[in-house]
HTML snippet that shows the backbone in 3Dmol.js (N, CA, C, O; Angstrom):
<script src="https://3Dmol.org/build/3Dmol-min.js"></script>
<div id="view" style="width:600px;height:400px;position:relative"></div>
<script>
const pdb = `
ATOM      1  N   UNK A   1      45.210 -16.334 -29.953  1.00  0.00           N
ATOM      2  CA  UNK A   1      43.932 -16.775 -30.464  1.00  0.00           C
ATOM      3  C   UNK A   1      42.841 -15.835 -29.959  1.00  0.00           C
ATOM      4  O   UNK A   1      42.823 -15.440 -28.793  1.00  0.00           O
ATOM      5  N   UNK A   2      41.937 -15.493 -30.865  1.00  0.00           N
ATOM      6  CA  UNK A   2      40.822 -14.502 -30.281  1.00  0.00           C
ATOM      7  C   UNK A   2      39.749 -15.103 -30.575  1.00  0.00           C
ATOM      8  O   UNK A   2      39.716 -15.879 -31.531  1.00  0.00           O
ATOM      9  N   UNK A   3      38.785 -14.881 -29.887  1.00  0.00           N
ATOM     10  CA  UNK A   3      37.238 -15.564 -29.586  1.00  0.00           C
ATOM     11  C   UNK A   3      36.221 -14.182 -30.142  1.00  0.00           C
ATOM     12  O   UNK A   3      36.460 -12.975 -30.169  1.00  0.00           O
ATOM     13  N   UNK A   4      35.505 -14.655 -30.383  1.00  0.00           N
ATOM     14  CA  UNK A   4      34.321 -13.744 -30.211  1.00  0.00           C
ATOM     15  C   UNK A   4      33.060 -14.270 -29.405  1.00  0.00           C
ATOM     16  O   UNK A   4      32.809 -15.475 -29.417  1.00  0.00           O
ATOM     17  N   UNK A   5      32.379 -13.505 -28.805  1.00  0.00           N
ATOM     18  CA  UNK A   5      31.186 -14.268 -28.468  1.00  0.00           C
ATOM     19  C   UNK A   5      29.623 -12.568 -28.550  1.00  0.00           C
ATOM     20  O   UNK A   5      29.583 -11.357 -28.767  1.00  0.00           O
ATOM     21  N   UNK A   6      28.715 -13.695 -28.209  1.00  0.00           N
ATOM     22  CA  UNK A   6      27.733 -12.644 -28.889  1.00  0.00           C
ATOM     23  C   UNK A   6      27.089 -11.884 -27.690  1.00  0.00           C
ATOM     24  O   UNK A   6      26.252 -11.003 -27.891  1.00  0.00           O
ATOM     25  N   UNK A   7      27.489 -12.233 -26.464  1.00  0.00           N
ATOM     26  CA  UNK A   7      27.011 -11.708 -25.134  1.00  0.00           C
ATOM     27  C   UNK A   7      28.422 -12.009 -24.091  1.00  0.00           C
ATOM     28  O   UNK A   7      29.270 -12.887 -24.256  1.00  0.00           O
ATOM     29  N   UNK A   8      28.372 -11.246 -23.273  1.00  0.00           N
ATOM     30  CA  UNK A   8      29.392 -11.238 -21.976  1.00  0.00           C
ATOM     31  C   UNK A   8      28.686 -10.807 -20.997  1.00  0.00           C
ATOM     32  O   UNK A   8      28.175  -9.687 -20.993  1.00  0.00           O
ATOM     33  N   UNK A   9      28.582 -11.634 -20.077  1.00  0.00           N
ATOM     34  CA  UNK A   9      28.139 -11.719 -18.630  1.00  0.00           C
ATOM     35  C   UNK A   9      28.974 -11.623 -17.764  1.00  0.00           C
ATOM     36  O   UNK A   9      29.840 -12.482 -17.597  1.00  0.00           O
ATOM     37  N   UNK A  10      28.872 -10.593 -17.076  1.00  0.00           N
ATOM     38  CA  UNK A  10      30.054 -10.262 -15.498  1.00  0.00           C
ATOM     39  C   UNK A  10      29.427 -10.286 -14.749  1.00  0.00           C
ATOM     40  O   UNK A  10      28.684  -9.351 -14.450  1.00  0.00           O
ATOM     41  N   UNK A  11      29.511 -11.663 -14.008  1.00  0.00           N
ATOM     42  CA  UNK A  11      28.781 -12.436 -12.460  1.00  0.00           C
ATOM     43  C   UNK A  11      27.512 -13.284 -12.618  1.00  0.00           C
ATOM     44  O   UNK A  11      26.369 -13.029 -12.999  1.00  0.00           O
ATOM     45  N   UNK A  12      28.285 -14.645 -12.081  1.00  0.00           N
ATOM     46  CA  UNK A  12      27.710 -15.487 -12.606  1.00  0.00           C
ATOM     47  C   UNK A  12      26.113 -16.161 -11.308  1.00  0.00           C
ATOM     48  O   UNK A  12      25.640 -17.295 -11.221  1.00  0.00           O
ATOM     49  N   UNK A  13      25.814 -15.147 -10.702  1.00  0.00           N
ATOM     50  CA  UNK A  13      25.000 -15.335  -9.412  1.00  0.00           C
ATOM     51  C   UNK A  13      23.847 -15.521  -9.635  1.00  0.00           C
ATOM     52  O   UNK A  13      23.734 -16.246 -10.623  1.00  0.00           O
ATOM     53  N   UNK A  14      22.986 -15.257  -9.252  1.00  0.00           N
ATOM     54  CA  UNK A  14      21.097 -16.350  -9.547  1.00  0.00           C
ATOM     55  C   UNK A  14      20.720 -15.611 -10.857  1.00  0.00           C
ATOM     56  O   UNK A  14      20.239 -16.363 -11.704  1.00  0.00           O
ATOM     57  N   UNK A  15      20.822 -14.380 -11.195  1.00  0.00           N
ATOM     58  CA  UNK A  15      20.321 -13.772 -12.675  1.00  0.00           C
ATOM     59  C   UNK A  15      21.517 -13.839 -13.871  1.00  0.00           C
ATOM     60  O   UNK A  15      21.244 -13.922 -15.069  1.00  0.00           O
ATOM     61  N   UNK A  16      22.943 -13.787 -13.310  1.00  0.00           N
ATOM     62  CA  UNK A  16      23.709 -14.069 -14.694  1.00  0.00           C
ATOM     63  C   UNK A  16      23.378 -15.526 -14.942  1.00  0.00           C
ATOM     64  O   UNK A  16      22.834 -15.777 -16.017  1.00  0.00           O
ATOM     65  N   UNK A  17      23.604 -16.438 -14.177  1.00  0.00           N
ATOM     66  CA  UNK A  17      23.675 -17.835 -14.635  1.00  0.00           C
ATOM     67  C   UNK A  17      22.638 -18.207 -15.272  1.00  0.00           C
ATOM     68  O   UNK A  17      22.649 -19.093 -16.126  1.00  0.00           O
ATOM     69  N   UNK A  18      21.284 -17.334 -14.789  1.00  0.00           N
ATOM     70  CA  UNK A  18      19.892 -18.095 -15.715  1.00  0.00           C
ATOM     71  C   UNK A  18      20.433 -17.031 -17.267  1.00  0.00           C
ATOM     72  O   UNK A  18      20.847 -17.563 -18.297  1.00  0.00           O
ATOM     73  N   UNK A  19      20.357 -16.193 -17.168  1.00  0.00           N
ATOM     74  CA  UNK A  19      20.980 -15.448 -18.759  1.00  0.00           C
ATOM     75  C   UNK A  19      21.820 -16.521 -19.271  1.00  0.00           C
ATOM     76  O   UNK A  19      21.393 -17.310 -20.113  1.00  0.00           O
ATOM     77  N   UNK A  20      22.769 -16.570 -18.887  1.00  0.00           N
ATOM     78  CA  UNK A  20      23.491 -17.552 -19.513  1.00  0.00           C
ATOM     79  C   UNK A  20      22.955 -18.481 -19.770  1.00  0.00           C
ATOM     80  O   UNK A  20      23.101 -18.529 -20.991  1.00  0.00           O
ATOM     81  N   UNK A  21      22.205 -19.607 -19.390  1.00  0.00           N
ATOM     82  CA  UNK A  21      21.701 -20.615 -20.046  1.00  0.00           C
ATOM     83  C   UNK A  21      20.729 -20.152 -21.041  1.00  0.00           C
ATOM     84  O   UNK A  21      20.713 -20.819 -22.076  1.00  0.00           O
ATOM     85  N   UNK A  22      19.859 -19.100 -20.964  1.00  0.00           N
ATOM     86  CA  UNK A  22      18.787 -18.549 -21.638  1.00  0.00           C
ATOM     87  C   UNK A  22      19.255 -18.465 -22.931  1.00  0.00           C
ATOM     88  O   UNK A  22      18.850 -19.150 -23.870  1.00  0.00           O
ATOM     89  N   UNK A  23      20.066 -17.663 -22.971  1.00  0.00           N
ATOM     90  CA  UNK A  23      21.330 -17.140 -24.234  1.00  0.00           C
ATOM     91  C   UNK A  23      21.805 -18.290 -25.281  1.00  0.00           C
ATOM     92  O   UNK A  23      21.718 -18.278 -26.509  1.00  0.00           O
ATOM     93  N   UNK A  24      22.427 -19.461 -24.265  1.00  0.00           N
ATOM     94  CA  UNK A  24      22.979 -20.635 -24.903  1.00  0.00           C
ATOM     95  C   UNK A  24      22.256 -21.561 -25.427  1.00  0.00           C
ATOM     96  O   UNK A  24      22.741 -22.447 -26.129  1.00  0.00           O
ATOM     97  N   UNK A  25      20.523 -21.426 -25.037  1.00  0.00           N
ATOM     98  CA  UNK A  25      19.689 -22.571 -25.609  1.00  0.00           C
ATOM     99  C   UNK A  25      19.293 -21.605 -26.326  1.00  0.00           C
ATOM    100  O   UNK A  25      18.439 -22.093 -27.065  1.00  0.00           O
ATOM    101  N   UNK A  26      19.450 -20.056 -26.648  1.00  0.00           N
ATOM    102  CA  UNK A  26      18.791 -20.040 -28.204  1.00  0.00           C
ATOM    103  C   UNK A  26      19.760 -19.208 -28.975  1.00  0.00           C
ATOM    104  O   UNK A  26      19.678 -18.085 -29.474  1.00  0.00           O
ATOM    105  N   UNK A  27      20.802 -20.198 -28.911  1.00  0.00           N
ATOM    106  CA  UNK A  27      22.059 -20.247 -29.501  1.00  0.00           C
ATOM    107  C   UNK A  27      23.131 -19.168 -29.768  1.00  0.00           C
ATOM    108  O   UNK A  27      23.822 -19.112 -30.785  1.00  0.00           O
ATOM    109  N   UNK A  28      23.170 -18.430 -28.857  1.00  0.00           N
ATOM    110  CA  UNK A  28      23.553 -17.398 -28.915  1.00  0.00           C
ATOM    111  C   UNK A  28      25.765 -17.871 -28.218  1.00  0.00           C
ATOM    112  O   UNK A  28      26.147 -19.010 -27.949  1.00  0.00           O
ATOM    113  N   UNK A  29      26.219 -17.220 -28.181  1.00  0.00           N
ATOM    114  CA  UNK A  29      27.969 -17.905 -27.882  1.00  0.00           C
ATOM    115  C   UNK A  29      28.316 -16.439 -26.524  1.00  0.00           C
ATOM    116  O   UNK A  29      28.604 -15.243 -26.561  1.00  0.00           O
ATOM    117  N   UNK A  30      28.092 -17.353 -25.613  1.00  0.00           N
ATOM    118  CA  UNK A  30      28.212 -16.606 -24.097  1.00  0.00           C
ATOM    119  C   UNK A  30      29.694 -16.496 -23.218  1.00  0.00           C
ATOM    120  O   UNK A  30      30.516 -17.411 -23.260  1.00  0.00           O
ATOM    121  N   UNK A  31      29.813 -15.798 -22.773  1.00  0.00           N
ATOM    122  CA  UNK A  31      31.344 -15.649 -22.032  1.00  0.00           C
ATOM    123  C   UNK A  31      30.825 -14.922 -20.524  1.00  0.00           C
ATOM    124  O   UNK A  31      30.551 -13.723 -20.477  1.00  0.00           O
ATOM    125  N   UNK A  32      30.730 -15.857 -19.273  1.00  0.00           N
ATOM    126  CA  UNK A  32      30.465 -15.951 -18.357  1.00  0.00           C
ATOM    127  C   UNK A  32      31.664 -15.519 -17.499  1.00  0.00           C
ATOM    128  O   UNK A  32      32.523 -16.397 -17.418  1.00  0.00           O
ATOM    129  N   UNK A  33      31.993 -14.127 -16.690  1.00  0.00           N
ATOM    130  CA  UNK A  33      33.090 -13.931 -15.933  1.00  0.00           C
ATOM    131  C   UNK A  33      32.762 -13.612 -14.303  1.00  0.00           C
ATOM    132  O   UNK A  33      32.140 -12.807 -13.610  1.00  0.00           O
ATOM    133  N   UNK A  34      33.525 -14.678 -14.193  1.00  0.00           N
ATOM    134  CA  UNK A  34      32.905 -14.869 -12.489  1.00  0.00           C
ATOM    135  C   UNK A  34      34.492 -14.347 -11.721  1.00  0.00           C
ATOM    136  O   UNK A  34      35.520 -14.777 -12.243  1.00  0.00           O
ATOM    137  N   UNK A  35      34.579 -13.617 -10.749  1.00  0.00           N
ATOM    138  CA  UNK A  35      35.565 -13.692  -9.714  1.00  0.00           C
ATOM    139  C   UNK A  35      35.835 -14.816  -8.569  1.00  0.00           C
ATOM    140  O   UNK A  35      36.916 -15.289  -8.216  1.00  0.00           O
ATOM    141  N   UNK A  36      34.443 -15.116  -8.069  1.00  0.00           N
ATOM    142  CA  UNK A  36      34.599 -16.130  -7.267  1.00  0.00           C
ATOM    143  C   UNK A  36      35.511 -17.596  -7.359  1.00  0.00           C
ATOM    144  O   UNK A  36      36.348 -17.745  -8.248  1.00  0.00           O
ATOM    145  N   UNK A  37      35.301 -18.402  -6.568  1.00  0.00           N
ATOM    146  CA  UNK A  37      36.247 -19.617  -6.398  1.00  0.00           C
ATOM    147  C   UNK A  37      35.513 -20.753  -8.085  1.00  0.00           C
ATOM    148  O   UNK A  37      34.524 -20.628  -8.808  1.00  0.00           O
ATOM    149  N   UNK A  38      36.640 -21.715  -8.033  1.00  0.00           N
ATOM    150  CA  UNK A  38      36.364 -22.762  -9.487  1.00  0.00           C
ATOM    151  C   UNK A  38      35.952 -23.295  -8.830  1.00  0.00           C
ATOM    152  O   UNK A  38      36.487 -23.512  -7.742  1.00  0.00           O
ATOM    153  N   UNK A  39      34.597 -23.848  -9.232  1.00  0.00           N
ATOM    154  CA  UNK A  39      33.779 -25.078  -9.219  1.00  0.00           C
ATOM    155  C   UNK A  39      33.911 -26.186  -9.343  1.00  0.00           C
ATOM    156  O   UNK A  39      35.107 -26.095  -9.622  1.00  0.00           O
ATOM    157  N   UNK A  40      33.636 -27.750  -9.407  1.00  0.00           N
ATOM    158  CA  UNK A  40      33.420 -28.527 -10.035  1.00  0.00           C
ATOM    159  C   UNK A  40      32.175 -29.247 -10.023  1.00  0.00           C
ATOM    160  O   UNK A  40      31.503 -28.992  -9.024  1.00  0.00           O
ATOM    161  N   UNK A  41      31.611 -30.147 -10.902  1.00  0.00           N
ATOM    162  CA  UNK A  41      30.097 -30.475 -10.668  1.00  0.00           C
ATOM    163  C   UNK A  41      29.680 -30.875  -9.451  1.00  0.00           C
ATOM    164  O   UNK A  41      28.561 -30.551  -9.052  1.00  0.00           O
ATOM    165  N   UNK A  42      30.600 -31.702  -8.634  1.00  0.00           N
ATOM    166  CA  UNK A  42      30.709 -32.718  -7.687  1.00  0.00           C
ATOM    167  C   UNK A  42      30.286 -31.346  -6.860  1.00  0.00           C
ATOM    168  O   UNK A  42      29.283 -31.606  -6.196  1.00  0.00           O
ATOM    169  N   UNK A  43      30.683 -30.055  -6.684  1.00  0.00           N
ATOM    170  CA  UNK A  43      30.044 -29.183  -5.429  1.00  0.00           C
ATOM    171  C   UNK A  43      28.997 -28.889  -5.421  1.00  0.00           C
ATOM    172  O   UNK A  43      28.526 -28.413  -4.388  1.00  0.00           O
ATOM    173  N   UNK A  44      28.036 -29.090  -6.826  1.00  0.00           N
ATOM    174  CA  UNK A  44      26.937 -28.712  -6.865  1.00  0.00           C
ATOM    175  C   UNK A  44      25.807 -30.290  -6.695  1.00  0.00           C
ATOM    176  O   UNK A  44      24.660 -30.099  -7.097  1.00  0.00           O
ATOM    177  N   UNK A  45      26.045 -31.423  -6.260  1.00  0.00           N
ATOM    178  CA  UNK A  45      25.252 -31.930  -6.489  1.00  0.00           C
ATOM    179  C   UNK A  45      24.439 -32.114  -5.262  1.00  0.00           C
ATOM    180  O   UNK A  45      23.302 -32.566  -5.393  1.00  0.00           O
ATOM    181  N   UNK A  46      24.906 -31.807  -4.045  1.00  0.00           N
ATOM    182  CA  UNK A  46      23.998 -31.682  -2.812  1.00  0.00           C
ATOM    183  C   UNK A  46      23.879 -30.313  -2.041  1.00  0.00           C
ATOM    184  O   UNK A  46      23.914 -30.013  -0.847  1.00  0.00           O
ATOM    185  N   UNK A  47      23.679 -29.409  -3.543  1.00  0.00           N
ATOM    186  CA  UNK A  47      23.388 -28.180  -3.079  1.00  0.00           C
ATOM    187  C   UNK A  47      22.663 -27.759  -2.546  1.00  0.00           C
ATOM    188  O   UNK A  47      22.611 -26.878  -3.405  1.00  0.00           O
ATOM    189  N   UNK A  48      21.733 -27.389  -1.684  1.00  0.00           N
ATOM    190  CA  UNK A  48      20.261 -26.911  -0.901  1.00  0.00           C
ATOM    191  C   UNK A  48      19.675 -25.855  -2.482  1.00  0.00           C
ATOM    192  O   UNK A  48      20.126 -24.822  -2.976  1.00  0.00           O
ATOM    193  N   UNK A  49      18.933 -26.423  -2.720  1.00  0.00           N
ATOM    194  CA  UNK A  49      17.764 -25.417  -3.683  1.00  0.00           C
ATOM    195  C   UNK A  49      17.393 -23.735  -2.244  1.00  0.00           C
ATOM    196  O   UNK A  49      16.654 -23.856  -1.267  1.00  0.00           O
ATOM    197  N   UNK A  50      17.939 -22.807  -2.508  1.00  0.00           N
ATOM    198  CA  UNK A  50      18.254 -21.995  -2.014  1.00  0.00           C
ATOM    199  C   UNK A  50      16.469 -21.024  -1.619  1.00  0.00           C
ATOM    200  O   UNK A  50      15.972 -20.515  -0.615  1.00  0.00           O
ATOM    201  N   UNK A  51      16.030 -21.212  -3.131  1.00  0.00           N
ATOM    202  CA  UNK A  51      14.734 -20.749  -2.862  1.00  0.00           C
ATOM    203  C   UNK A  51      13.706 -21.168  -2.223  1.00  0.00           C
ATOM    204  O   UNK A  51      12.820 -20.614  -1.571  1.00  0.00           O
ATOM    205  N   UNK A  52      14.016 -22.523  -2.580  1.00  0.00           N
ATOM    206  CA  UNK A  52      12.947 -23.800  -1.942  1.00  0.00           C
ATOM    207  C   UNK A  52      12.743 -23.311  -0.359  1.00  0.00           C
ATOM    208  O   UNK A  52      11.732 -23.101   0.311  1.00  0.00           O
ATOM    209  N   UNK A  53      14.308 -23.220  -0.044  1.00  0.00           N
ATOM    210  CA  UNK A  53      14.146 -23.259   1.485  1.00  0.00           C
ATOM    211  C   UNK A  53      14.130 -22.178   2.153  1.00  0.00           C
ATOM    212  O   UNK A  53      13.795 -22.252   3.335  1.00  0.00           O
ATOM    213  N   UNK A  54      14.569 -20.588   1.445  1.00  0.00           N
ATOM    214  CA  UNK A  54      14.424 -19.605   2.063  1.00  0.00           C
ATOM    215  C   UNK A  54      13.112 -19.199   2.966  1.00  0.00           C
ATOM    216  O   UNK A  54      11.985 -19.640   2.739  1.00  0.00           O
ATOM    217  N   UNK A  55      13.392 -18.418   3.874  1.00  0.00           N
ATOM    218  CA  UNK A  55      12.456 -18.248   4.814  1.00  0.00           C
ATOM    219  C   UNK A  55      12.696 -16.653   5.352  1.00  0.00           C
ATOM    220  O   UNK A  55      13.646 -16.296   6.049  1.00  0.00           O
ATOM    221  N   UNK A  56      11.684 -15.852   4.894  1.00  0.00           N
ATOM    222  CA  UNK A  56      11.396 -14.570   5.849  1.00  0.00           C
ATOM    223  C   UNK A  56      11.087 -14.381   6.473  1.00  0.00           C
ATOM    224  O   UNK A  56       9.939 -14.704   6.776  1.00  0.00           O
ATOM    225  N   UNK A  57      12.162 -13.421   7.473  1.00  0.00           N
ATOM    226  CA  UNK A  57      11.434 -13.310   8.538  1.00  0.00           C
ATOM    227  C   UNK A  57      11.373 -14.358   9.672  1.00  0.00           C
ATOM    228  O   UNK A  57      11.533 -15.542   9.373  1.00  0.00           O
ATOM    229  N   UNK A  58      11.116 -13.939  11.163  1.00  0.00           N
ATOM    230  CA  UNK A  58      10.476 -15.219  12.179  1.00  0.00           C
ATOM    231  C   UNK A  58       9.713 -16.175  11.423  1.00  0.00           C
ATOM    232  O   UNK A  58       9.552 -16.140  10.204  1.00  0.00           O
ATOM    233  N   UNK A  59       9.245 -17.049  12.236  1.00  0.00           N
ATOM    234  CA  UNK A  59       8.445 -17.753  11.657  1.00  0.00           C
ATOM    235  C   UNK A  59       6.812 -17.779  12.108  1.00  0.00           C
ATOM    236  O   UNK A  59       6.764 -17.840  13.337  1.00  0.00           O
ATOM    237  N   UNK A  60       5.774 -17.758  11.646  1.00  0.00           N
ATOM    238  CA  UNK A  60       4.673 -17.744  12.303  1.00  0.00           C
ATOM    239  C   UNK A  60       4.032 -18.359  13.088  1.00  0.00           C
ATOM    240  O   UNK A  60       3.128 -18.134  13.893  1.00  0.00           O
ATOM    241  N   UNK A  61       4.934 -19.631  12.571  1.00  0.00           N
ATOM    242  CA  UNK A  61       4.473 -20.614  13.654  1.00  0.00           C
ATOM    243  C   UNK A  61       4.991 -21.051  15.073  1.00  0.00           C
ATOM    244  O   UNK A  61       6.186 -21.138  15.358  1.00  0.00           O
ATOM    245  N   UNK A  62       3.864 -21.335  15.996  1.00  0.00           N
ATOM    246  CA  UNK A  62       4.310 -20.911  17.183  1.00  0.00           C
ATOM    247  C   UNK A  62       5.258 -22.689  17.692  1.00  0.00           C
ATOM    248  O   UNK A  62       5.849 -22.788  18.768  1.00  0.00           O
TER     249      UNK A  62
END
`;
const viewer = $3Dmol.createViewer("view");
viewer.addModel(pdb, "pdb");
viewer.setStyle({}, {cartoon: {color: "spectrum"}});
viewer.zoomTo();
viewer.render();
</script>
């Protein structure tokens, strides 16, 4: 069986994954290739928002 799709993404990390959704809400047929480990939703639901909490650098406060 062969697929086509209209974009292919290799790595699915903070800029493929937003492409990918970008792509798929304006309907475009995406093929997302990740190396890393399988997911399931259940790992993502008490994920730390990564940006929220990043921090550069020491901190200024004393």
């Amino acid at each position: 069986m062969t697929q086509q799709f209209d974009a292919i993404i290799v790595g699915l990390g903070s800029a493929g994954g937003i492409m990918a959704e970008q792509l798929t809400k304006a309907g475009l047929r995406v093929l997302g290739l990740e190396k890393g480990p399988e997911y399931t939703d259940d790992d993502f639901a008490v994920k730390q928002d990564e940006l929220r909490y990043y921090q550069r650098g020491p901190s200024s406060r004393a």
